[in-house]
TORDOLUM-689760 format. One record per residue (C-alpha): x, y, z negated; residue in three letters. Coordinates in steps of 0.02 Angstrom, whole numbers, padded with zeros to 5 digits, always signed. Layout:
REM residues N
XYZALA ...
END
This chain:
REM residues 420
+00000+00000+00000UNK +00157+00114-00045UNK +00236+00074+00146UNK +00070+00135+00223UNK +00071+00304+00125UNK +00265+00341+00151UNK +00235+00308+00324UNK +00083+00431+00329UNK +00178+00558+00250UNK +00327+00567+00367UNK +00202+00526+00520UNK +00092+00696+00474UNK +00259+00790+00435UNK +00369+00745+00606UNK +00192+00805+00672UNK +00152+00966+00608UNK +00330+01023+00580UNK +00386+00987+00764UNK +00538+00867+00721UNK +00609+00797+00877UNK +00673+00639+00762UNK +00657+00626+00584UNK +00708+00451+00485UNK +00683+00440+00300UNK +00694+00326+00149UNK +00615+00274-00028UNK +00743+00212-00175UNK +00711+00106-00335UNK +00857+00146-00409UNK +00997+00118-00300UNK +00905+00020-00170UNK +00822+00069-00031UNK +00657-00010-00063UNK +00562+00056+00089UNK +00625+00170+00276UNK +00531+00228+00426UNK +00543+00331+00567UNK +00446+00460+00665UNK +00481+00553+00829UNK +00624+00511+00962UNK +00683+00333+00904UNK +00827+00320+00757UNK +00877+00209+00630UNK +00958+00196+00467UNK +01121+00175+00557UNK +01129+00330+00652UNK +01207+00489+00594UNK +01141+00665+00563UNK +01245+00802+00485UNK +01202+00838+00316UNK +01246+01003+00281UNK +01247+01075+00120UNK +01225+00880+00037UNK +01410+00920+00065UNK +01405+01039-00077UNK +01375+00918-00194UNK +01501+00825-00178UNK +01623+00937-00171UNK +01568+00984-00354UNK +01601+00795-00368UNK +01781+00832-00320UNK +01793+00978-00440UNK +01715+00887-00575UNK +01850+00755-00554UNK +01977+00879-00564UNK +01908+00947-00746UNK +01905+00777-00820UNK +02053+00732-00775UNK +02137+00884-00874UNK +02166+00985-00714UNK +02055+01134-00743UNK +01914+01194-00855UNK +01729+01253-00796UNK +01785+01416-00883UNK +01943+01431-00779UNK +01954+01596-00653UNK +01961+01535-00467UNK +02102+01651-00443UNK +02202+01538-00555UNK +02190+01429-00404UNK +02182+01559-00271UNK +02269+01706-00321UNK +02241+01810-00152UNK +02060+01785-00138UNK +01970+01956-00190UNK +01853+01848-00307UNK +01985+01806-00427UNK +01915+01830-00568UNK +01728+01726-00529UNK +01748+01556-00633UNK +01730+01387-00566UNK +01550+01376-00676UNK +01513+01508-00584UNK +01544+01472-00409UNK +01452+01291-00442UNK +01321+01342-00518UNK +01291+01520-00374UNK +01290+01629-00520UNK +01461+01716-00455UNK +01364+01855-00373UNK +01486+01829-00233UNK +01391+01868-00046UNK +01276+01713+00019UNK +01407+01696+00193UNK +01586+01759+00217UNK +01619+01896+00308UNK +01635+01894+00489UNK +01505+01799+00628UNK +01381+01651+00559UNK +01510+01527+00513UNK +01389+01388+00545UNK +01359+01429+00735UNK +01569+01473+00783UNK +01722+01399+00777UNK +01784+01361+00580UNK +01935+01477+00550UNK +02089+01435+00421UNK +02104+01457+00229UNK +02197+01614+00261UNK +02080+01696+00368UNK +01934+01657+00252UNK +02039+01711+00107UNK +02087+01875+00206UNK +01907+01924+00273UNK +01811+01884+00116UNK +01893+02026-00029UNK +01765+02043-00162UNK +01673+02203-00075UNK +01546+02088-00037UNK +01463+02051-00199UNK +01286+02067-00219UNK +01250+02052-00411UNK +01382+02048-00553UNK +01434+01890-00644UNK +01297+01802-00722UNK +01159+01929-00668UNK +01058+01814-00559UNK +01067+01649-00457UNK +01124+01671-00272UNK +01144+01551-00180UNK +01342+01551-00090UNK +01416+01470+00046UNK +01564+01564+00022UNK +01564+01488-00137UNK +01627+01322-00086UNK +01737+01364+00036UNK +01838+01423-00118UNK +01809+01278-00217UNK +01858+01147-00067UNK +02010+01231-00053UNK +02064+01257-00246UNK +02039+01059-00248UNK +02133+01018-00105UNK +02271+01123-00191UNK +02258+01061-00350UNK +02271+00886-00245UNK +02417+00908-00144UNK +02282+00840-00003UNK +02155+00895+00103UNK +01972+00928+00054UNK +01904+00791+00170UNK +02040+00668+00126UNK +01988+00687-00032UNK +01825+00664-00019UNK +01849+00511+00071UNK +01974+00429-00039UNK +01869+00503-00223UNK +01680+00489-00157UNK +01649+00379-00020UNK +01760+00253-00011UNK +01699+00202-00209UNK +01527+00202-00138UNK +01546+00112+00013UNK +01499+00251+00128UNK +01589+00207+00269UNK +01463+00277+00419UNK +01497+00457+00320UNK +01617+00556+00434UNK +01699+00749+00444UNK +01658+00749+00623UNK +01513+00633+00727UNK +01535+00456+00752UNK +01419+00352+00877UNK +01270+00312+00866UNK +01226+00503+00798UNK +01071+00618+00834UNK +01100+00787+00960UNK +01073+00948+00858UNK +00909+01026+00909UNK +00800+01175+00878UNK +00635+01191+00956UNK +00573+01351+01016UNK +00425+01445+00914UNK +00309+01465+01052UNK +00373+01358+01201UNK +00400+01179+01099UNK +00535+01154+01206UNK +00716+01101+01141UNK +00881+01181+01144UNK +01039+01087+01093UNK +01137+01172+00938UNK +01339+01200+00955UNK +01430+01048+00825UNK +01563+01160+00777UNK +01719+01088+00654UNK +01665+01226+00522UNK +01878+01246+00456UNK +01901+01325+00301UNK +01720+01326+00266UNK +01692+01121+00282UNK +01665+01103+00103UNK +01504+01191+00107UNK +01423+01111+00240UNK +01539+00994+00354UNK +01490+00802+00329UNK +01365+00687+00459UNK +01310+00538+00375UNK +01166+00387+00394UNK +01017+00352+00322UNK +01087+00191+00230UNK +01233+00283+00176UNK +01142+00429+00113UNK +01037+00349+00000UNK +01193+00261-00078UNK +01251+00441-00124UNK +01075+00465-00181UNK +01091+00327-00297UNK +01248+00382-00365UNK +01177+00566-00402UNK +01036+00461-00504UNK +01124+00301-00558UNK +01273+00356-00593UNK +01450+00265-00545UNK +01591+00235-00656UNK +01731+00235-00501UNK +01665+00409-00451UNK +01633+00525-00620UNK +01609+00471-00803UNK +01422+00437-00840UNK +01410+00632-00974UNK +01514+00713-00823UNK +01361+00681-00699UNK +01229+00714-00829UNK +01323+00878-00848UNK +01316+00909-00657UNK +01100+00894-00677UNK +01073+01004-00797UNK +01045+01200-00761UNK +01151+01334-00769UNK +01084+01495-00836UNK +01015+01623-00771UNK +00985+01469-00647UNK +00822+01386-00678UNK +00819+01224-00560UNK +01007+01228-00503UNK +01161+01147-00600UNK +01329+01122-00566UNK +01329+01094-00353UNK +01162+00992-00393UNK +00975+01074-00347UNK +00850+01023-00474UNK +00661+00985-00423UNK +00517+00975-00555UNK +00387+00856-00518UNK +00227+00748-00605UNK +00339+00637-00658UNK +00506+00714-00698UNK +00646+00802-00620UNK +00729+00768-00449UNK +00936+00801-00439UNK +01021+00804-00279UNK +01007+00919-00152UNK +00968+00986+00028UNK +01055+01013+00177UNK +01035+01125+00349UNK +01181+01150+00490UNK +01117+01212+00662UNK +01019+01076+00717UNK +01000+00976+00583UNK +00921+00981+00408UNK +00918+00845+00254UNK +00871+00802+00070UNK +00949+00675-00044UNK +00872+00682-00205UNK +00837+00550-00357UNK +00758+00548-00528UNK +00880+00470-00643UNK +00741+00463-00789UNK +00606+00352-00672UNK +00742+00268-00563UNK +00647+00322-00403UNK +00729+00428-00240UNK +00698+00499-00084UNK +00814+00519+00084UNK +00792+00592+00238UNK +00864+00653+00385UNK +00805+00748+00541UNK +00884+00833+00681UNK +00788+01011+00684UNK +00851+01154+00631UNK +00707+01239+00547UNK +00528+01168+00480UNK +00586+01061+00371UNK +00580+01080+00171UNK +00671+00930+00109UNK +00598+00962-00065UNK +00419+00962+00017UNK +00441+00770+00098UNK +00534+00717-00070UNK +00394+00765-00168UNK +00253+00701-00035UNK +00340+00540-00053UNK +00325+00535-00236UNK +00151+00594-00258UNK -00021+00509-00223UNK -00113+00592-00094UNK -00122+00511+00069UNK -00125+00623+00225UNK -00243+00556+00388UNK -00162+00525+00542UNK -00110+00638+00659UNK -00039+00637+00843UNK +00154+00637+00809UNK +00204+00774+00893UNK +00319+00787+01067UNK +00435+00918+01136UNK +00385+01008+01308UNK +00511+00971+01437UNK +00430+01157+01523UNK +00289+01264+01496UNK +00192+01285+01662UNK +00164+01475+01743UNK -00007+01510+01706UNK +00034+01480+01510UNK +00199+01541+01518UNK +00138+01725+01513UNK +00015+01702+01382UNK +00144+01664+01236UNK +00171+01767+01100UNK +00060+01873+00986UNK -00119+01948+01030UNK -00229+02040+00942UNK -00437+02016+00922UNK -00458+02225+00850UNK -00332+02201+00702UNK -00337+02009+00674UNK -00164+01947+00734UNK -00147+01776+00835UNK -00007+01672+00873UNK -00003+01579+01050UNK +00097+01446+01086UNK +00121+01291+01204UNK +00088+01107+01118UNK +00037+00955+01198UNK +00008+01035+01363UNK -00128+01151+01306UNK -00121+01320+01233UNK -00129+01342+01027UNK -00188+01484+00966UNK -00155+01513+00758UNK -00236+01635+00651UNK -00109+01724+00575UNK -00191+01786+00431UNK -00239+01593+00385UNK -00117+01500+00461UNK -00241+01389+00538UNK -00255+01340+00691UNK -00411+01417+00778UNK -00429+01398+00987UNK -00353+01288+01109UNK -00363+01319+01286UNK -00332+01207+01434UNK -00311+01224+01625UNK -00467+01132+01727UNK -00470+01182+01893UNK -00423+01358+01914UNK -00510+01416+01758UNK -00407+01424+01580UNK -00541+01322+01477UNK -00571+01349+01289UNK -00556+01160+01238UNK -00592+01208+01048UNK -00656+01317+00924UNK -00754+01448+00933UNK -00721+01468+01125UNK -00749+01292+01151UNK -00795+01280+01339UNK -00797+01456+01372UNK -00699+01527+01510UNK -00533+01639+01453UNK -00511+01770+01585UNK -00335+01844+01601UNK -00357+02034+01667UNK -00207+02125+01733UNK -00135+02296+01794UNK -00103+02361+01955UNK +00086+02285+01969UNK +00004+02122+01917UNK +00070+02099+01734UNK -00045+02057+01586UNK -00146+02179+01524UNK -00256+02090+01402UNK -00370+01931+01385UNK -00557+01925+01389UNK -00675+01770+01339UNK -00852+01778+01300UNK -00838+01981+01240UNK -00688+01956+01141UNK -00532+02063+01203UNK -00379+02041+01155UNK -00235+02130+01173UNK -00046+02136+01135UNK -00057+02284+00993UNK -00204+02313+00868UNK -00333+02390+00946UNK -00247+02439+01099UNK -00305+02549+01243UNK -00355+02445+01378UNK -00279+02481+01574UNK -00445+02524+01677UNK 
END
C-alpha cells in the first residue's frame, strides 16, 4: 500500500513540476526499502549532480579535522587562510551560514562558468561583501565552503576531493559518487517557463568553489550517504560528532553544522538539498524514526526537495495525473500568444503544455482555460471558455494587439487601450 502512494507522489510531482526525469527513494534505516521513477527513463544507477548535498560533507571533512585535534569550531578561518578578507569569521560560523559573509563570491555566477583557483577566489572575495555581522542572522553562503574545502585540504596536505573520497565515500561504499560525470549520468536541463521546451545546462568543473556544490552521484549511492547522516558510521565520524552536526546553530532555527534540518509529524529530517544548473536533489533522514527519503532529478528549478521528502513521509495520497512531457517546439499560431495577458486588471499566465495552450490565473495559481487548435479556429477546450472561439485581433503591421473570446478582451497591460 506504501509502494502505491510513493509512487503517486513522485508521479503527481514529475507532473506538475515539469521534471524531464526525476528518480527517488524510501529508507528504513539504511536500506532502501522502496525506488521509482517518473519522466524520461533512469535508474538507481545513473548519476545526477548533487549540488549542495556536497556541503555536507564537506562539514564531514571539517568535522574530522576537529576531532582529530586539528582545529576547534571556535577557531578563526584566517588561522587557516590568512589572506582571505574573512579572517576573522569562525569555522562555527561558516558551517552553520551565520558568518554574514555574501551568499556567492564575487565575480560571474560561479555555478554557470568555468571554476577559478584558490587564489583567485581568495583575491576576489575581501570581506566588503558582507551582508550582516557575525551572528546577526542565518544566510545562507556558498562562499562559505569554498573556504572551508580549502582550509581542509590544507590542513590535509591533500586535495578537497581526494579527501572526500578517501574520508567519506570510500567508508561508505559510494563508489558511483564522482567529482566529475561518469556514464550512465542524466543531461542537465532547464525547461522554459512558457514554451516547456528544454535547454541543456553548461557541466562546468566549479575549481576553487567544488566544495560547495561539485559532486554527481546515484540514487543507490545517495541513500547510503542518507543513511549515514541518520544512522550514523563509526569509520566516518564518532556517533556525538554527527549528533552535533543535527542540531541548530543559533540564530539558525532548522540549520546545523553543514546539515539542513526539516520538522515534520513525526520528527525532524537532517540532511540536506542540492541545486547546480540543471539539476536539483534532497537526501534527508530521521535518525529518531529510522525512516529517509532520496531523490534526484535533472531540472534546474521546480523542485523543493523538502516538499517530496515530506510528501513521502506523510499520508495523503494524490490522484493520478498525466506525467508530464517536454515540447520538442511550440507551433506558430501559439507561439505568439505566450506570455502574460490581462482580463481589465486580473493577470494571466499563458503557456504551451501538452500541445494546447494553458492559461493560469495568476492571482490563484490555478489553472483556468485551455485552448486548442481545430481547424483554423483556436478552440477553448476548458473552463469557462470551453468551446468558445478565441479570436486573435491584430494591428495594421500584423502583430498582436489583443485577444477576444465571448466579450472578454484581453490585453498585454491592465486595462490597456485597444488599437482600432
Amino acid at each position: 500500500m506504501r509502494d502505491t502512494h510513493y509512487q503517486a507522489v513522485l508521479d503527481r510531482y514529475q507532473a506538475e513540476r515539469r521534471l524531464p526525469s526525476v528518480v527517488a527513494g524510501v529508507l528504513s534505516g539504511r536500506d532502501l526499502v522502496w525506488t521509482g521513477t517518473a519522466g524520461a527513463q533512469t535508474d538507481t544507477d545513473t548519476q545526477y549532480r548533487i549540488g549542495s548535498i556536497t556541503k555536507t560533507m564537506t562539514a564531514v571533512l571539517v568535522m574530522q579535522c576537529r576531532d582529530d585535534g586539528l582545529l576547534s569550531l571556535d577557531d578563526a578561518i584566517g588561522r587557516f587562510l590568512p589572506e582571505t578578507g574573512y579572517a576573522s569569521a569562525t569555522v562555527r560560523s561558516l558551517l552553520a551560514h551565520v558568518s554574514g559573509m555574501q551568499s556567492e563570491p564575487a565575480g560571474p555566477w560561479w555555478e554557470r562558468s568555468p571554476g577559478v583557483s584558490v587564489d583567485e577566489l581568495l583575491a576576489a572575495n575581501d570581506g566588503s561583501g558582507a551582508v550582516f555581522g557575525p551572528g546577526e542572522h542565518y544566510h545562507y553562503s556558498n562562499l562559505a565552503f569554498g573556504l572551508l574545502g580549502e582550509a581542509v585540504a590544507r590542513l590535509r596536505g591533500a586535495s578537497w576531493f581526494s579527501l572526500v573520497q578517501e574520508r567519506v565515500l570510500d567508508p561508505l561504499g559510494m563508489a558511483r559518487t564522482s567529482y566529475l560525470p561518469q556514464a550512465p549520468y542524466a543531461p542537465g536541463l532547464s525547461v522554459h517557463h512558457l514554451a516547456s521546451t528544454l535547454t541543456e545546462e553548461p557541466l562546468h568543473d566549479t575549481g576553487a568553489m567544488a566544495p560547495a556544490g561539485q559532486v554527481w552521484s546515484t540514487l543507490s549511492d545517495l541513500a547510503l550517504f542518507a543513511g549515514f547522516v541518520g544512522e550514523g558510521d563509526p569509520d566516518v565520524l564518532a556517533p556525538r560528532t554527527l549528533a552535533e552536526m543535527r542540531q541548530p546553530v543559533p540564530p539558525a532555527i532548522d540549520y546545523g553544522l553543514g546539515v539542513r534540518l526539516v520538522p515534520y509529524a513525526a520528527g525532524v529530517l537532517a540532511g540536506h538539498t542540492g541545486s547546480m544548473p540543471g539539476f536539483q536533489s534532497t537526501a534527508f533522514a530521521d535518525p529518531l524514526n529510522h525512516v529517509g527519503v532520496v531523490a534526484l532529478t535533472n531540472a534546474t528549478t521546480g523542485f523543493s526537495g523538502s516538499e517530496l521528502a515530506l510528501a513521502f513521509l506523510g499520508d495523503h495520497t494524490p490522484a493520478a495525473m498525466k506525467p508530464w512531457r517536454p515540447a520538442e517546439s511550440v507551433p506558430g499560431w501559439a507561439r505568439e500568444l505566450l506570455g502574460y495577458w490581462h482580463w481589465g486588471n486580473s493577470a494571466y499566465e499563458v503557456r504551451w503544455n501538452d500541445d494546447r495552450l494553458e492559461w493560469r490565473d495568476l492571482a490563484r495559481g490555478a489553472l483556468a482555460e485551455q485552448f486548442g487548435l481545430s481547424g483554423d479556429r483556436i478552440l477553448g477546450l476548458a473552463g469557462y471558455h470551453h468551446g468558445e472561439t478565441l479570436h486573435v485581433v491584430r494591428r495594421e503591421d500584423g502583430t498582436v494587439d489583443h485577444l477576444e473570446c465571448a466579450t472578454f478582451v484581453y490585453t498585454r497591460e491592465p486595462y490597456a487601450t485597444l488599437a482600432r
